[in-house]
N, C-alpha and C positions, 0 to 999 in steps of 0.2 A: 302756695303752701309747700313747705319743706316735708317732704315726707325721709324718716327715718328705718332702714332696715338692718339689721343686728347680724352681724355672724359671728356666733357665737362659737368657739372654741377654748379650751380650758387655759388662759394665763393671758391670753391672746385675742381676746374677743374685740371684733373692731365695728364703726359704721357705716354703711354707704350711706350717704345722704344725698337725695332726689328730689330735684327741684329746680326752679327757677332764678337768678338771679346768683346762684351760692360760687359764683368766681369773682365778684364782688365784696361777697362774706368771709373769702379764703382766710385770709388774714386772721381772724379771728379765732378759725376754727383750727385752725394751723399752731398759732402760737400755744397754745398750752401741752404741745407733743413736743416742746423743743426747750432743751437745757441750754442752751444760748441764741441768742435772735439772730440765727444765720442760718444759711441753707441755696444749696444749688437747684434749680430749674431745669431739666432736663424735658428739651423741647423740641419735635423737629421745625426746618425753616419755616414751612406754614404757617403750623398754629403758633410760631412768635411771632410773626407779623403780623396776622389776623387778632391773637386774642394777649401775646406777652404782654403790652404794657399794660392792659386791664390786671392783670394776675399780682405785675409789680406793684403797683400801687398797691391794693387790697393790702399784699403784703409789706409796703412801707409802713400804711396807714397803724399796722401795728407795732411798728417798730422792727420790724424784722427785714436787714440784709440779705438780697437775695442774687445771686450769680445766673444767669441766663445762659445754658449750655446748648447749642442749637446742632443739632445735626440733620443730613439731609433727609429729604423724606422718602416713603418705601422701604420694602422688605429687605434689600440689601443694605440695611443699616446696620441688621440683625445678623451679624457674621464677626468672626476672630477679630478682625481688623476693626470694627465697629466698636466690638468689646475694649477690645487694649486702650483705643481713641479715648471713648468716652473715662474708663479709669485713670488712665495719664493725665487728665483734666482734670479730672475729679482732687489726685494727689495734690497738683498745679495750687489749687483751692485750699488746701491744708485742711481739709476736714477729716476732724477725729470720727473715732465711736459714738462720742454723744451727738452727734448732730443727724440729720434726716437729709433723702433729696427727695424735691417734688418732682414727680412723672408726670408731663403734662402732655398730653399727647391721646394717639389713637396706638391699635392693640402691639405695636411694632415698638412705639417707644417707652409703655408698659412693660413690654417683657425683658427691652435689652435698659433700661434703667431698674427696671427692679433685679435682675440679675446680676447686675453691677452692685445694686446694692448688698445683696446677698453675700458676696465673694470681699467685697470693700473690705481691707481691714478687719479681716474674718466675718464681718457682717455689720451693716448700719439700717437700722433704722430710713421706710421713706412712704412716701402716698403718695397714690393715684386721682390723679384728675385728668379723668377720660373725653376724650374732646369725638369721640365718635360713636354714635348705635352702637359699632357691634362693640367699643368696648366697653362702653356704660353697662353693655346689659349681659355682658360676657368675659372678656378677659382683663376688665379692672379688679375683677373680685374671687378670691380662693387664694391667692397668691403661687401662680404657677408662674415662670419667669422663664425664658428661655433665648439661645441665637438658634439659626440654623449653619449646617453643613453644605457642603453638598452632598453629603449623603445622606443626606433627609431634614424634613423641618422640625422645627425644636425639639433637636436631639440631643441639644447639652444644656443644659439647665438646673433649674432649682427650685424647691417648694421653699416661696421668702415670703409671708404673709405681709400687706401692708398694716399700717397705724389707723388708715383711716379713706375712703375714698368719699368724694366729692364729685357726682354726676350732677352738672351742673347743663339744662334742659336749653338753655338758649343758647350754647356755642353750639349748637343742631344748627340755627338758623343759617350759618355760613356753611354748612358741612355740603356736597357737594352730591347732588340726586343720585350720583352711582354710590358712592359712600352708603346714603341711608338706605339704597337697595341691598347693597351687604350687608351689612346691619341688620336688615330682615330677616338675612338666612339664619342668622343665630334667634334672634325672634322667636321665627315660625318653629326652628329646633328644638327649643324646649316645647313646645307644644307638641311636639311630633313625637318625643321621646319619654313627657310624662304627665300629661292634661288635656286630655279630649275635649273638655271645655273651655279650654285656651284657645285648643285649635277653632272651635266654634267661634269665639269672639273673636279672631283674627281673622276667621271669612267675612267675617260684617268692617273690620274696621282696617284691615292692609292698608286700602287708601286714602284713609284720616292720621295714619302711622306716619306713612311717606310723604303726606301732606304738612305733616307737622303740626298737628291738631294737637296744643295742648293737652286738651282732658286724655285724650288717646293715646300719646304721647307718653306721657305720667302712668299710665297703667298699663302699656305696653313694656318699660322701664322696670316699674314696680316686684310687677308678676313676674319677669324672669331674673331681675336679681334678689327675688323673695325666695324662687325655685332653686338655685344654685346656693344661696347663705342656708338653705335646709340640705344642699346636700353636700356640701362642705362641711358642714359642723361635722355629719355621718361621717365621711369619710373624704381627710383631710388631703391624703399622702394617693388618692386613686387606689386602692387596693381592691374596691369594691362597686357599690352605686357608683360614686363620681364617674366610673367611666362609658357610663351612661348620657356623658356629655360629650362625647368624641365619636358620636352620632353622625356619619355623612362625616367626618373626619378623614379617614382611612382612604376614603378613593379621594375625597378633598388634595389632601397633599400628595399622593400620587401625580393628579393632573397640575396642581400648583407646581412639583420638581418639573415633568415634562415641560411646562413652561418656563423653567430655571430661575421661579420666585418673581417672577417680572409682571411689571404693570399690566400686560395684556389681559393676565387673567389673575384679578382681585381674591383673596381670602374668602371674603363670605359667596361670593361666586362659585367659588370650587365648593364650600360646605354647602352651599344650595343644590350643586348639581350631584354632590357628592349624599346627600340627604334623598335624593330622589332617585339614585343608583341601591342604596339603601335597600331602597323601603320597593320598587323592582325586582331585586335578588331575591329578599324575604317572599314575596309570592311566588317569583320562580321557583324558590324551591319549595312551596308549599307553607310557608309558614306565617303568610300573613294573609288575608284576604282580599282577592284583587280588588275586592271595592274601596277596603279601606289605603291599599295601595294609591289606587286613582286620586281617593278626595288627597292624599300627602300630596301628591305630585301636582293638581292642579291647585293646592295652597300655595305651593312652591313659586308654579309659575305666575302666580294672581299678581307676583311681586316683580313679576320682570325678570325673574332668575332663570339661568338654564337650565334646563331640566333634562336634556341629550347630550350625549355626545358632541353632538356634529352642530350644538349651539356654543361648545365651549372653546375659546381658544387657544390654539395647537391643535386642533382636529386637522388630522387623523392622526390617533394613538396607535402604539403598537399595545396589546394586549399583555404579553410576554413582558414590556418595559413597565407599564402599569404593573403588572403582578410583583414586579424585582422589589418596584417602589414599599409597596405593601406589605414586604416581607420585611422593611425596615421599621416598618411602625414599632413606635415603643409598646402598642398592646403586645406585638409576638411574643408568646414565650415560647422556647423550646427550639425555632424553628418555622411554626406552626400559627398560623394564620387564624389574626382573630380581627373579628370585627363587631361592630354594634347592630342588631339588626332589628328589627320589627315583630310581635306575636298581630300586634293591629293599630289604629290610631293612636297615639298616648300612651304604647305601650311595647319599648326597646329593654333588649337583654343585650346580653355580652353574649357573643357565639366564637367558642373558641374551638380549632382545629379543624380552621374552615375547609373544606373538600378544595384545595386549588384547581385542581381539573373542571370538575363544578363553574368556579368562580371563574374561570379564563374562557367556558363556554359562554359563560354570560356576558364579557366583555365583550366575545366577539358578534354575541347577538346585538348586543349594543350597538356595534358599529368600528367596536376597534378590530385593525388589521390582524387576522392571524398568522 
């Protein structure tokens, strides 16, 4: 069964559609968003080999030419050089205004092909088809788009909404057991950050999730990009709720830079560990209940995630380098140290003008070097 989720925005409204079999239906669902039956692929080398010629065809079958643009895989695809590559190609192709490109990939080829698309030619038209958990159920949909720096992760970017995304349940089945454990950490995130009874059904069902149990599957999918297209409509641009989603973010890409964005240590890794650093601080400083601290953290770990320091790698941090990182977040304003934190299970605020002294004690309780 196809299930259908709406994000609705004024001029703009588009669908994730969730399900089984729908990279075989591409083609269909694709062609009526295109003023001419043409369009570029934007894929890393993986999922071309693994799933492009399924994609192509679908996409023949409708009559629609389609260009296969493959780049490598990983977060350093996500940088200046990435960017220029993939545009210069893009030009190569002669693609105007009226045309779309398809994203097909995990959350790295997501943001630097829809970033591309954004900037193309003052802006084109493209969709997402997310070939991994965490982007199915996280960053195929709001249309946030970004590369990194080195001086921090997606710090240059753009709000580019897509046409349409396409979570399509069975390219899971090749996705790769650390993958669907990343994948998790955004999972378990929205439950952490806005449904106590998410978090409930994700205690009973983690290992029918990462098993790839269908039914579990489909409503692990469902419920958080149900959660995110309600809080995207609210608030498109982050000004407000959305940022409610960058939950375990903030120390996330801190220890992602210390790792210099490399395979060692994975995206939803850092938000897992970075989610349970979180939701720690929060009682430290009184603001959350250590109990309800506890059940996050052993949610977290239920999934295989780290949940310490000295589980993640690069360990040993400096606290001091952690903190620099943090003050590069795009929350900062002013200056001034904001992060997401916890009042209890299901229930994350924006805390802005965080005490850094405070916070560099807590690192070092943690485990990072003073």
């Amino acid at each position: 069964m196809i299930q259908s989720v709406p994000v609705a925005l004024s001029g703009r409204s588009y669908d994730v559609l969730i399900g089984k079999g729908l990279l075989d239906q591409a083609g269909r669902h694709v062609a009526p968003l295109l003023r001419r039956k043409r369009t570029a692929v934007v894929a890393d080398s993986d999922v071309a080999r693994l799933h492009g010629d399924r994609l192509l065809s679908s996409l023949a079958e409708a009559g629609i030419t389609a260009q296969l643009l493959a780049i490598p895989p990983g977060e350093a695809s996500k940088s200046f050089e990435g960017l220029s590559e993939l545009c210069d190609r893009l030009l190569a192709l002669e693609l105007d205004r009226g045309d779309l490109i398809v994203a097909f990939g995990g959350g790295v080829v997501g943001d630097l092909a829809g970033f591309a698309a954004s900037i193309y030619k003052r802006g084109i038209d493209f969709i997402q088809i997310p070939t991994t958990l965490l982007a199915q159920v996280d960053s195929s949909v709001g249309g946030k788009t970004a590369i990194d720096t080195a001086r921090g992760k997606n710090l240059i970017g753009a709000f580019h909404q897509p046409r349409l995304v396409l979570a399509d349940l069975d390219v899971l089945e090749t996705l790769p057991d650390r993958e669907m454990v990343c994948g998790m950490a955004e999972v378990i995130k929205y439950g952490l950050l806005g449904d106590r009874s998410f978090c409930a059904w994700l205690g009973d069902h983690v290992p029918s999730v990462l098993a790839r149990e269908p039914v579990a599957l489909a409503e692990a999918v469902r419920r958080c990009v149900a959660m995110k297209a309600d809080i995207v409509a609210e608030d498109e641009r982050e000004t407000g709720r959305r940022a409610l989603l960058n939950l375990g973010h903030t120390f996330g890409h801190a220890l992602e830079a210390e790792n210099a964005y490399g395979d060692a240590l994975k995206h939803g890794e850092a938000v897992g560990a970075g989610c349970a650093l979180a939701f720690r601080f929060s009682a430290a400083r009184g603001l959350c209940p250590q109990s309800d601290a506890d059940q996050a953290v052993a949610l977290i770990a239920s999934a295989g995630l780290p949940i310490r320091l000295d589980e993640v790698a690069g360990f040993p941090f400096s606290a001091d380098r952690l903190l620099a990182h943090m003050a590069q977040d795009k929350k900062a304003e002013g200056g001034d140290l904001t992060l997401v934190l916890a009042r209890g299970l299901g229930e994350a605020f924006v805390a802005r003008s965080v005490d850094a002294k405070a916070l560099r004690r807590f690192l070092v309780s943690e485990g990072a070097g003073s």
